[in-house]
DRENLUM-956993 format. One record per residue (C-alpha): chain; residue in one letter; x, y, z; residue number from 0. Coordinates in steps of 0.1 Angstrom, whole numbers, plus 5000, padded with zeros to 4 digits. Example, Ala and Ser with C-alpha at 12.3 -4.5 7.8 and 13.67 -1.06 7.14 Angstrom:
residues 2
['A','A',[5123,4955,5078],0];
['A','S',[5137,4989,5071],1];
***
This chain:
residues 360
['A','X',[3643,1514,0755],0];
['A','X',[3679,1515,0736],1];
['A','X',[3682,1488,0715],2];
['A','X',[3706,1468,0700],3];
['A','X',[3716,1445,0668],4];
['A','X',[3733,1407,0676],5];
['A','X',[3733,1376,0658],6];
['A','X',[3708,1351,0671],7];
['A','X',[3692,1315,0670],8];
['A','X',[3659,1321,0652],9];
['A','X',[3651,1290,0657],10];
['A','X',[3659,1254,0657],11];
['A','X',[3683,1254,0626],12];
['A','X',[3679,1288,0616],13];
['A','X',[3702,1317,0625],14];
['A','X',[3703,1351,0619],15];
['A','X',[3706,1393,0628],16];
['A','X',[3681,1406,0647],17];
['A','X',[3675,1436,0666],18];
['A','X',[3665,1438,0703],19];
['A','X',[3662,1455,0738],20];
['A','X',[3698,1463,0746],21];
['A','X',[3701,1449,0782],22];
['A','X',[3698,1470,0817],23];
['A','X',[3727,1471,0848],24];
['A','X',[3717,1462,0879],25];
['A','X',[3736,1471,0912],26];
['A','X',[3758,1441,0911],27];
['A','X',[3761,1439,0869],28];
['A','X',[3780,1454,0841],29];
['A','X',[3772,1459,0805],30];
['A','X',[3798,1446,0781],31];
['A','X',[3808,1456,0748],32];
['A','X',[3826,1427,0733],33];
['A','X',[3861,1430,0714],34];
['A','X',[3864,1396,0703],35];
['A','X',[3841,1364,0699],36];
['A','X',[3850,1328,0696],37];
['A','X',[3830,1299,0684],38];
['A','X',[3822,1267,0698],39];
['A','X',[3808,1235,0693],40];
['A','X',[3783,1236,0715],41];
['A','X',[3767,1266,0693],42];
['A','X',[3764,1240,0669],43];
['A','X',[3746,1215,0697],44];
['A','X',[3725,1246,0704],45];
['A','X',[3715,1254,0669],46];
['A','X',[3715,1224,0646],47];
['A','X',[3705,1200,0671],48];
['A','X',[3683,1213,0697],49];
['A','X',[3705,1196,0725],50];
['A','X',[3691,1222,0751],51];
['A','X',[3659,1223,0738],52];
['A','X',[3638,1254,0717],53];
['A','X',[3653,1286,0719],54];
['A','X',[3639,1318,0696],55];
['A','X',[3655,1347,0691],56];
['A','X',[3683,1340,0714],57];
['A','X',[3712,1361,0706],58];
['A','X',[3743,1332,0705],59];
['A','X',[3780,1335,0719],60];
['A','X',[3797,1324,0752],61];
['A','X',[3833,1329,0743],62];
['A','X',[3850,1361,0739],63];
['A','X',[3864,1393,0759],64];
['A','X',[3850,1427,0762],65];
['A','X',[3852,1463,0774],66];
['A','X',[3832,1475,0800],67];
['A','X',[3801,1502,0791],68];
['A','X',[3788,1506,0822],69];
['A','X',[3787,1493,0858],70];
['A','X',[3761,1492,0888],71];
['A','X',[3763,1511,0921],72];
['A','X',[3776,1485,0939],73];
['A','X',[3806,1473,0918],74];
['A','X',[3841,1481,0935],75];
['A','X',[3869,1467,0910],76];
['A','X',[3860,1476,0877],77];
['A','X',[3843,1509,0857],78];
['A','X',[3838,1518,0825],79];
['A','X',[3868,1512,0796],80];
['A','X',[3884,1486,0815],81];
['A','X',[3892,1453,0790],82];
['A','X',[3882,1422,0806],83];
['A','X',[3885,1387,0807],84];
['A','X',[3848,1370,0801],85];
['A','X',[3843,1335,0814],86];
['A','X',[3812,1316,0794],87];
['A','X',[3800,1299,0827],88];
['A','X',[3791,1334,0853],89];
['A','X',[3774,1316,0884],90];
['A','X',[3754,1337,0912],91];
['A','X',[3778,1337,0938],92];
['A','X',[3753,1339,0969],93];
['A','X',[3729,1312,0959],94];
['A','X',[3731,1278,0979],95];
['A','X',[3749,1258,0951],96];
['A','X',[3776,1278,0950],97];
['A','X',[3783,1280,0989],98];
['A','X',[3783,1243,0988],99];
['A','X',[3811,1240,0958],100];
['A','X',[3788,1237,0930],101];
['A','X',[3791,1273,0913],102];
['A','X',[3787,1261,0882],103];
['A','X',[3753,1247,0892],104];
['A','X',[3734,1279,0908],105];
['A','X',[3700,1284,0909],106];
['A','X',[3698,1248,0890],107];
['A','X',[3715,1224,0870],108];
['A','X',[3738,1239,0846],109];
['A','X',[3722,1278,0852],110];
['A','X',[3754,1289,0855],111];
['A','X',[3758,1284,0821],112];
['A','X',[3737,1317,0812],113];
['A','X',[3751,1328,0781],114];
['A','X',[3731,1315,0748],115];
['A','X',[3713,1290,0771],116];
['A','X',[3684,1310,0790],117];
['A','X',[3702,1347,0781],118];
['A','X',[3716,1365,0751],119];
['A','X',[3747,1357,0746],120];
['A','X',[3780,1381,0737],121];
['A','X',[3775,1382,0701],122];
['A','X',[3760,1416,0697],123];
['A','X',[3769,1453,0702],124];
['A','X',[3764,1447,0739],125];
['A','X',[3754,1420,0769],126];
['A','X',[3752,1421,0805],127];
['A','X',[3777,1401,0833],128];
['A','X',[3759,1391,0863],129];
['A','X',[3778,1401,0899],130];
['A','X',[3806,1416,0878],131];
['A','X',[3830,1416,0906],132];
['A','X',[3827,1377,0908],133];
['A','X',[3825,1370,0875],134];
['A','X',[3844,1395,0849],135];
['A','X',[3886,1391,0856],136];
['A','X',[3908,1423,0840],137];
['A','X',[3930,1409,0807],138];
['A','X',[3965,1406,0814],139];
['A','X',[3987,1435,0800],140];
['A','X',[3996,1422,0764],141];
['A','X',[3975,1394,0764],142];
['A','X',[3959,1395,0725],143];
['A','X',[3924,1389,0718],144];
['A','X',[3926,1352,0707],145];
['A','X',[3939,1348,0741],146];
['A','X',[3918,1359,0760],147];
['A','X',[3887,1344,0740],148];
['A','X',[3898,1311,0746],149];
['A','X',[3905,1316,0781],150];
['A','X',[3867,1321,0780],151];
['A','X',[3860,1284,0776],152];
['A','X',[3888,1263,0759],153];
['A','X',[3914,1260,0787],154];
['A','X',[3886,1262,0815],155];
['A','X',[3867,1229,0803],156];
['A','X',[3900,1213,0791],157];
['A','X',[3915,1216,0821],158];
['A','X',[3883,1207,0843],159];
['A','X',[3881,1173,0824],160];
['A','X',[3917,1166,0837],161];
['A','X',[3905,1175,0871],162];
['A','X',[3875,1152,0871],163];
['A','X',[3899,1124,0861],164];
['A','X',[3922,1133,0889],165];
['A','X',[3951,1132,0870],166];
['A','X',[3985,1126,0892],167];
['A','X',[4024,1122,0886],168];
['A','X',[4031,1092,0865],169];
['A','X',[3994,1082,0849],170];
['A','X',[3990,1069,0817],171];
['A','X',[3963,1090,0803],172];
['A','X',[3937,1088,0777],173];
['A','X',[3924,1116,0759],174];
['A','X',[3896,1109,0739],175];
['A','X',[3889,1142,0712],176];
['A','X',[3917,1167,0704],177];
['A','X',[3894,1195,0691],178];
['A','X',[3902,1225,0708],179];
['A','X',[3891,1215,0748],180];
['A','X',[3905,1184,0740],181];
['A','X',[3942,1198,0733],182];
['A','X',[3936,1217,0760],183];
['A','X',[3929,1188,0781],184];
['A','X',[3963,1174,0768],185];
['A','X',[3982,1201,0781],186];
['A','X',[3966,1200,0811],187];
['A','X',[3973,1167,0817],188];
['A','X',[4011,1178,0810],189];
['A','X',[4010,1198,0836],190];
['A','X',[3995,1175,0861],191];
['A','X',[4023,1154,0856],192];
['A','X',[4014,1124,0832],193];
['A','X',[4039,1102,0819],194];
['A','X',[4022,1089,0788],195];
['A','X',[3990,1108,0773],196];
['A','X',[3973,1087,0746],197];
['A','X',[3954,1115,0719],198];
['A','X',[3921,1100,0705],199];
['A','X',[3922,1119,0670],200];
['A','X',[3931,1122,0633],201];
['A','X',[3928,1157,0617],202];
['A','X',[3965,1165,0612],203];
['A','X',[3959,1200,0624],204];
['A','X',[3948,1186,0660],205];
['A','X',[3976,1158,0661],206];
['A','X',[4002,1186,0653],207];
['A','X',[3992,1209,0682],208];
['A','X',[3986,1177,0708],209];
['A','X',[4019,1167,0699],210];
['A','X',[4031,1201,0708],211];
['A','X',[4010,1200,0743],212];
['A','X',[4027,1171,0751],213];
['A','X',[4010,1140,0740],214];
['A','X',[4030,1109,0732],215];
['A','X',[4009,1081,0711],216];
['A','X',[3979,1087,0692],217];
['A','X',[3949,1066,0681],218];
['A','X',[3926,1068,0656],219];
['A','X',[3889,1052,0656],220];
['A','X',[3897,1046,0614],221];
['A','X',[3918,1018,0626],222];
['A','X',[3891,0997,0652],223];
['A','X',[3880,1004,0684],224];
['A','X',[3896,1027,0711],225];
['A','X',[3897,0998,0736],226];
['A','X',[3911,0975,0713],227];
['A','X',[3940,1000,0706],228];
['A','X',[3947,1009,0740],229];
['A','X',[3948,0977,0752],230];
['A','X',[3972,0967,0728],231];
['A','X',[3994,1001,0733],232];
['A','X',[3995,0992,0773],233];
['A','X',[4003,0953,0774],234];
['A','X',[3962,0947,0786],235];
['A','X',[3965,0968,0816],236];
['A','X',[3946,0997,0806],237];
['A','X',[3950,1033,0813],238];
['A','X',[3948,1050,0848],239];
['A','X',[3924,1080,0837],240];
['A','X',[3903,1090,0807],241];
['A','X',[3889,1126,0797],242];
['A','X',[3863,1125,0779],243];
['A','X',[3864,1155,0751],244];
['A','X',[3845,1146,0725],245];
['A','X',[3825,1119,0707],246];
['A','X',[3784,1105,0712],247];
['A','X',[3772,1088,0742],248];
['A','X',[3787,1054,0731],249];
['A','X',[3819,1073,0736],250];
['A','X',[3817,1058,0775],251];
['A','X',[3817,1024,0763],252];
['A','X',[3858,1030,0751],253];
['A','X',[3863,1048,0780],254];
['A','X',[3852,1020,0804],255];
['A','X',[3868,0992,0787],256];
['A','X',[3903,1013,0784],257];
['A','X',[3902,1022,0821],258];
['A','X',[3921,1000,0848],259];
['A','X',[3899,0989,0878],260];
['A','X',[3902,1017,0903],261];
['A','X',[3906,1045,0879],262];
['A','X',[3884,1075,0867],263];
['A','X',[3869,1093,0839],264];
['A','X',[3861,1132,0834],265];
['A','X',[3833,1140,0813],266];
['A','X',[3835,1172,0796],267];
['A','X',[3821,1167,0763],268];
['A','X',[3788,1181,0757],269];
['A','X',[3763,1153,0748],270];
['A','X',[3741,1172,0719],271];
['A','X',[3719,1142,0710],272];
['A','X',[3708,1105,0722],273];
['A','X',[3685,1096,0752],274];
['A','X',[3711,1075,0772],275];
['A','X',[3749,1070,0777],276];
['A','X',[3765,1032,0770],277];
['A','X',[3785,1017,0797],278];
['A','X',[3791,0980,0795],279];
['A','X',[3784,0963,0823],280];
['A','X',[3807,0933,0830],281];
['A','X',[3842,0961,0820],282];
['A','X',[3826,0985,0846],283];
['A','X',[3833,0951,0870],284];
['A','X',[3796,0946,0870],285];
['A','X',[3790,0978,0889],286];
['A','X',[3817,0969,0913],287];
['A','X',[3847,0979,0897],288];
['A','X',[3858,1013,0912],289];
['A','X',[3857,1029,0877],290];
['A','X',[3844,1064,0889],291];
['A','X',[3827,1083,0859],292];
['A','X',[3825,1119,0867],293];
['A','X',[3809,1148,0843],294];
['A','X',[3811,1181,0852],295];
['A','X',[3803,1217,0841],296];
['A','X',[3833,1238,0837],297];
['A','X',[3840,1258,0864],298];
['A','X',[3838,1302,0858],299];
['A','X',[3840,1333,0876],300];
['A','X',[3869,1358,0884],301];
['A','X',[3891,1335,0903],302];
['A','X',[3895,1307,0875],303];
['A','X',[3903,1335,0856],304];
['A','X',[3929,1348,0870],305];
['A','X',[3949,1318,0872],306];
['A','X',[3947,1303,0843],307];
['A','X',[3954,1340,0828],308];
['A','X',[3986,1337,0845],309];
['A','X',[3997,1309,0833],310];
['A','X',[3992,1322,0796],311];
['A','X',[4007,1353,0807],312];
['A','X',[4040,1337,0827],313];
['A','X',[4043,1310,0793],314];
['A','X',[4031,1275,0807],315];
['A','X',[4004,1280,0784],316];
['A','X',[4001,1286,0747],317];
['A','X',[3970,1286,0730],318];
['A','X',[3978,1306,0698],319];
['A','X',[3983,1275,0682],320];
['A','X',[3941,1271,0684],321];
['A','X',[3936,1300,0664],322];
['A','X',[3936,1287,0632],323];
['A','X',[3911,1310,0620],324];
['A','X',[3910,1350,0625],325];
['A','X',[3883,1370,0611],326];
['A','X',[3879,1411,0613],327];
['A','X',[3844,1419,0613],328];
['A','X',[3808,1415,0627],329];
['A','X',[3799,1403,0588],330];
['A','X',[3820,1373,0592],331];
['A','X',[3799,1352,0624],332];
['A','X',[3781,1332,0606],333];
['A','X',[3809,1322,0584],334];
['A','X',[3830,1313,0614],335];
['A','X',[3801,1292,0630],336];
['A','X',[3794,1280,0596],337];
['A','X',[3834,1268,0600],338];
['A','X',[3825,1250,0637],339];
['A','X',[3797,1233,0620],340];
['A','X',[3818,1220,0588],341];
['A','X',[3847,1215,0608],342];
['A','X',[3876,1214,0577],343];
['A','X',[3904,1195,0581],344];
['A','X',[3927,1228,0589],345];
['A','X',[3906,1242,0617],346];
['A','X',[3906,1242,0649],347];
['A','X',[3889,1273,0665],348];
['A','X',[3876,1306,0650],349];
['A','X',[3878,1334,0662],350];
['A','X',[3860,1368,0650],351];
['A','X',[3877,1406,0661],352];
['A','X',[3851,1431,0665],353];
['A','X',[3869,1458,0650],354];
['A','X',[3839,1476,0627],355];
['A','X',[3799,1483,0632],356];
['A','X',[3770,1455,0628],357];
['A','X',[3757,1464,0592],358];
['A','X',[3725,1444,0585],359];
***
C-alpha cells in the first residue's frame, strides 16, 4: 500500500505527524489533494477536550479545498486536476436520512460529519470524498484559497444557525458569539432581512468585522448578563430570534430569557464539554411558551456549495475579512491550531496554503 504523511490527533491532547495508508477510490469517490486548510474550533473540542470521545491517530482537518488526484468509474462531473470546493459535512446521498431531509444525519446522528470525526481528515498529502459527484462543488474562477476554505464550514454553519432561527424581514436578532460562524451568522441574518442584529462579543477584531456584516448594537458578557442587557436594549420585550454561535451549555439560559414568547433559537455552536444544557423553566413559559429551540448540523454537499459560492463570487459575500491569519506551509499546522486554541485578541480564522512538501 502507498502511504502517506498528515498531521493527526495522537491522542486525547496530544497531536502530531504521522504516516499512514494513503486512502483507496471507490466507484462513486475521489481522492483529494488539498491546496489549502483552515482551522476550527471544533479541532480544538476534538483534541483538548475529548467532546466526541477517544480518537488515535486520526489525521485532523474539515476545512479546506483541494485538487482532484484521482476519481472512480462511476463519477461523471469531475477528473483528475480539477480544483474543488470541499464541504466539511459530505453525507451519503442514498441512505434513508438523507431522502427524508436529514443529509447531514446519514447513516446516524451527525455521520455526515466524517472528516476528523470517524475518518482522516484533509490535513495530509491526500484524503478521500465520498459520492464525489454529490459532495465535491468545482471553485469559482478567481475565487482565492481563503475563500474557498471557509466556504468549507464558516458561511455553511453561520448561515444554518440563521435558518434554524427562521429569520424574517424586520426581526430584531440576537447573535450570541462573533467568532468566525458567528460573523457569518451576522451577515446572514443581513441578508434575511433583519432590522436590528444584537452581536454577543468583545474582541475588537470580531466587533470590527460584525459591524461590517451588518450588526447594529453589541453586548458584552464583561458588563452582566446577556438577558439583562437585552432586555434593557429592547424596552423588556425581548428579541424575536437568537443564534446560538458560541458559548457553554448555560449559554441557553440567555437565550431563553432574551427570546419573546413565540420566537426561536438556532443552535449551531458545538457543545465540547458539560453533561446537560440549562434552560430555565418559568422564561421558557413553563414549557408552554412557544420558544422553539432548534440545533442542527450544518448542512454539506455539492448543492450548498454552489450557492453560497455564488454569492461570494457575484459580491453579497465577503469573507476575506476572516482571514486574519495566512500561513505558507505544511510546517505551520500546528502553529495555526495552536492559534484556534489560544485564540489572541487579533484572530479570527487561520488559514494554512499548501504550497511546499510535508518534511517530518
Amino acid at each position: 500500500m502507498a502511504k502517506m504523511k498528515g498531521f493527526a490527533m495522537l491522542r486525547i491532547g496530544e497531536v502530531g505527524w504521522i504516516e499512514k495508508e494513503a486512502p483507496e477510490c471507490g466507484p462513486l469517490d475521489a481522492i483529494c489533494k488539498p491546496l489549502a486548510i483552515a482551522i476550527c474550533t471544533s479541532d480544538v473540542h476534538t483534541v483538548w477536550e475529548g467532546a466526541v470521545g477517544p480518537r488515535e491517530n486520526m489525521i485532523l482537518g474539515h476545512e479546506g479545498c483541494a485538487e482532484v488526484v484521482a476519481v472512480g468509474s462511476e463519477v461523471k462531473d469531475f477528473k483528475p486536476g480539477d480544483r474543488v470546493l470541499v464541504p466539511a459535512i459530505t453525507p451519503d446521498w442514498n441512505s434513508l436520512e438523507a431522502q427524508a431531509g436529514y443529509s447531514m444525519h446519514s447513516s446516524g446522528m451527525l455521520a455526515g460529519w466524517k472528516f476528523s470525526n470517524f475518518k482522516d481528515g484533509l490535513d495530509s498529502e491526500l484524503f478521500h470524498v465520498n459520492d464525489a459527484d454529490g459532495n465535491l462543488a468545482h471553485m469559482p474562477e478567481g475565487m482565492t484559497l481563503e475563500e474557498a476554505c471557509m466556504l468549507s464550514d464558516m458561511v455553511p454553519t453561520g448561515f444554518h444557525g440563521v435558518e434554524l432561527a427562521d429569520v424574517q424581514f424586520g426581526d430584531t436578532v440576537l447573535v450570541i458569539g462573533i467568532g468566525p460562524v458567528g460573523l457569518m451568522a451576522v451577515r446572514g441574518c443581513a441578508l434575511r432581512g433583519a432590522s436590528r442584529i444584537i452581536a454577543v462579543g468583545t474582541r475588537k477584531a470580531c466587533v470590527d468585522v460584525a459591524k461590517q456584516y451588518g450588526a447594529t448594537d453589541f453586548i458584552s458578557y464583561k458588563n452582566g448578563s446577556i438577558e439583562d442587557q437585552v432586555l434593557a436594549m429592547t424596552d423588556g420585550k425581548g428579541v424575536d430570534r437568537v443564534v446560538i454561535a458560541g458559548g457553554t451549555v448555560e449559554t441557553f439560559e440567555s437565550a431563553v430569557k432574551s427570546l419573546k414568547a413565540g420566537g426561536k433559537i438556532g443552535n449551531v455552536n458545538y457543545l465540547g464539554s458539560g453533561d446537560y444544557i440549562t434552560i430555565p423553566r418559568v422564561e421558557w413559559g413553563v414549557g408552554m411558551g412557544h420558544k422553539n429551540i432548534c440545533g442542527g448540523l450544518m448542512p454539506g454537499g455539492r448543492l450548498r456549495m454552489e450557492k453560497l459560492g455564488s454569492l461570494i463570487t457575484n459580491g453579497q459575500v465577503d469573507v476575506k475579512p476572516l482571514c486574519t491569519h495566512v500561513f505558507h506551509g505544511w510546517k505551520h499546522i500546528p502553529e495555526a491550531l495552536q492559534l484556534m486554541k489560544d485564540k489572541p485578541a487579533d484572530l479570527i480564522k487561520p488559514v494554512v496554503i499548501l504550497d511546499d512538501e510535508i518534511k517530518f
